[in-house]
C-alpha positions in Angstrom: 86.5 86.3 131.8 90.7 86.5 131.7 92.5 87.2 134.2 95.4 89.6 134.3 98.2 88.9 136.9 100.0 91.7 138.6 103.7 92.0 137.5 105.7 90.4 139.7 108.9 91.7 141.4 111.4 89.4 138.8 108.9 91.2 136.4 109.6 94.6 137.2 113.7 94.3 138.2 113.9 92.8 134.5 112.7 95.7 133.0 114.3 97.7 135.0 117.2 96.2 134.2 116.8 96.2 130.3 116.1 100.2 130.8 119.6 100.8 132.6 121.3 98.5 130.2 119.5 100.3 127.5 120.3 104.0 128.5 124.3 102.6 129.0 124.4 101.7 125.4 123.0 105.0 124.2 125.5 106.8 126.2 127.9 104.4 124.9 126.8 104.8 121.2 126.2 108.2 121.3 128.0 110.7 123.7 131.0 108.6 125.2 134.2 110.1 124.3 136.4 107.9 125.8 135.1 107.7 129.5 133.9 104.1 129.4 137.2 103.0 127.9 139.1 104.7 130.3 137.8 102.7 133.3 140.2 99.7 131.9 142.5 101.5 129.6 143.3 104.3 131.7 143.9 107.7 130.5 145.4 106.3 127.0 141.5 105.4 126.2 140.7 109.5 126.1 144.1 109.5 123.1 142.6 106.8 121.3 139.0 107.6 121.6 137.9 103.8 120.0 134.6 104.0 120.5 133.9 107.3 119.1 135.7 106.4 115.9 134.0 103.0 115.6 130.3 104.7 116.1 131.5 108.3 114.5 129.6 107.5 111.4 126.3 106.2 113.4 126.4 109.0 115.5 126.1 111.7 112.7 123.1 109.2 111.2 121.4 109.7 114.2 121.8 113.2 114.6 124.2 113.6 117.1 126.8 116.1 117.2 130.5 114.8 117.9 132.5 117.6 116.9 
């Protein structure tokens, strides 16, 4: 008969840690207009908008509105 261990508390922090990463890059990919760019660039990062240009196509893909 197997045992099954209890997940330990590494265990659990690394998914927890793979979720939060994992919901930052879906905000990143698909509803960031320029925030996240902003926190170096400044408020030159909303006038470029580099990330919604360089995921604009992927976005619409998806199904997500941009416009």
């Amino acid at each position: 008969m197997a045992h099954a261990e209890a997940p330990t508390r590494w265990h659990r922090a690394s998914l927890l840690g793979a979720f939060l990463l994992g919901v930052l890059g879906l905000y990143v990919l698909a509803l960031d207009q320029g925030f996240v760019p902003s926190l170096v660039q400044g408020d030159v990062a909303f006038d470029m908008n580099l990330l919604h240009e360089f995921f604009h196509d992927a976005r619409h893909a998806a199904g997500f509105p941009c416009h």
